[in-house]
C-alpha positions as CSV (number, residue, x, y, z in Angstrom):
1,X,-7.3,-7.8,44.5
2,X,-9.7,-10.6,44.8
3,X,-10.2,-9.7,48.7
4,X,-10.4,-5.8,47.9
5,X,-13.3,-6.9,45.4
6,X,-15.3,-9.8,47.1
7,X,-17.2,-7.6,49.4
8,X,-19.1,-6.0,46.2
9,X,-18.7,-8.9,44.2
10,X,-20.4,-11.6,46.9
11,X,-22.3,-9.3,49.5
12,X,-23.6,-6.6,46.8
13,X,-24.6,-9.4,44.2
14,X,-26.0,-11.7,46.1
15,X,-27.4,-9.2,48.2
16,X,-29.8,-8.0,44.3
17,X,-30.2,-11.7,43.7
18,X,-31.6,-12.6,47.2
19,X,-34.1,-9.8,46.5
20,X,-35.3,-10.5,42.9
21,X,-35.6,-14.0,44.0
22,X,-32.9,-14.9,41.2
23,X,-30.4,-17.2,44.1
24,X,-29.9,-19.9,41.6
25,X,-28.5,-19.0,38.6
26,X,-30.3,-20.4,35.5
27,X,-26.8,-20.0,33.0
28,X,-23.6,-18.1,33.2
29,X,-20.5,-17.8,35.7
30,X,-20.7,-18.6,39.4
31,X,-19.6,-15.6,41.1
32,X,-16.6,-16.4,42.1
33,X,-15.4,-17.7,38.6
34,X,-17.2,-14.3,37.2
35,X,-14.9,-12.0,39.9
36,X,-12.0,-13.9,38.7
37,X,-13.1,-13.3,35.1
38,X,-13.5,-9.3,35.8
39,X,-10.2,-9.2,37.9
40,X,-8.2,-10.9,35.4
41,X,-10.0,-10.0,32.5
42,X,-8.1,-6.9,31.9
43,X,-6.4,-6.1,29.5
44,X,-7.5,-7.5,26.6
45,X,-7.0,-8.4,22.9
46,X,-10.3,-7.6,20.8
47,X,-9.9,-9.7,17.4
48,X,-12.3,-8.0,13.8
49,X,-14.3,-10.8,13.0
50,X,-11.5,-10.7,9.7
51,X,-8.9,-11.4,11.5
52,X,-10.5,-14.4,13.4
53,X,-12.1,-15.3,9.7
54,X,-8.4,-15.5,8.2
55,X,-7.4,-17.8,11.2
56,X,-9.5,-20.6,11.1
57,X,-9.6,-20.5,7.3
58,X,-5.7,-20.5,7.2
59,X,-6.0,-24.0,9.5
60,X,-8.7,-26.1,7.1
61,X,-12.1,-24.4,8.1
62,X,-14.6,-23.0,6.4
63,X,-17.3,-19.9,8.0
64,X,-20.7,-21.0,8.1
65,X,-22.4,-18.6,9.7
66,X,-21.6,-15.1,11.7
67,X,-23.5,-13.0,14.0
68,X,-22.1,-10.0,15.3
69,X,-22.8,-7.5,18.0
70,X,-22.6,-4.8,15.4
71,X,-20.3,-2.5,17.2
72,X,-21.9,-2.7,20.2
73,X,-20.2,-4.2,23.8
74,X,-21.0,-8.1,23.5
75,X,-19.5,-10.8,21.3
76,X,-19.6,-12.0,18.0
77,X,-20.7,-15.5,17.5
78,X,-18.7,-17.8,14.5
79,X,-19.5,-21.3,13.2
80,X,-17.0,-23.1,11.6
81,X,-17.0,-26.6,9.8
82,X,-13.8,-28.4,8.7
83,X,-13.3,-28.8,5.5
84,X,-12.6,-32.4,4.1
């Protein structure tokens, strides 16, 4: 799978970030680890911000603060603290 891919993943890719001037990536994935991370990323388990609530609250920790993506493709963002 990984060689099927590469071609888009390396030539296309680097081919828009050679252009925009955008070579060195500021954050994020390397390439390769993000075509490993697309290849092997499916399927997956999407958790409700409940259910991951409940989890971490059933194990000693208390949710401080919650953003989520609203329903939208992205990912919700938790902060827990352990409770003493």
């Amino acid at each position: 799978m990984i060689a099927v891919h590469a071609p888009y993943l390396f030539g296309m890719r680097w081919s828009v970030r050679a252009v925009t001037g955008r070579l060195s990536l500021q954050r994020g994935m390397s390439l390769w680890h993000d075509m490993v991370d697309w290849l092997g990323g499916y399927p997956f388990e999407v958790a409700k911000p409940e259910a991951v609530s409940r989890f971490f609250s059933e194990r000693g920790f208390e949710l401080v603060e919650l953003k989520t993506c609203g329903g939208r493709m992205g990912c919700n963002e938790f902060v827990f603290r352990r409770q003493a």
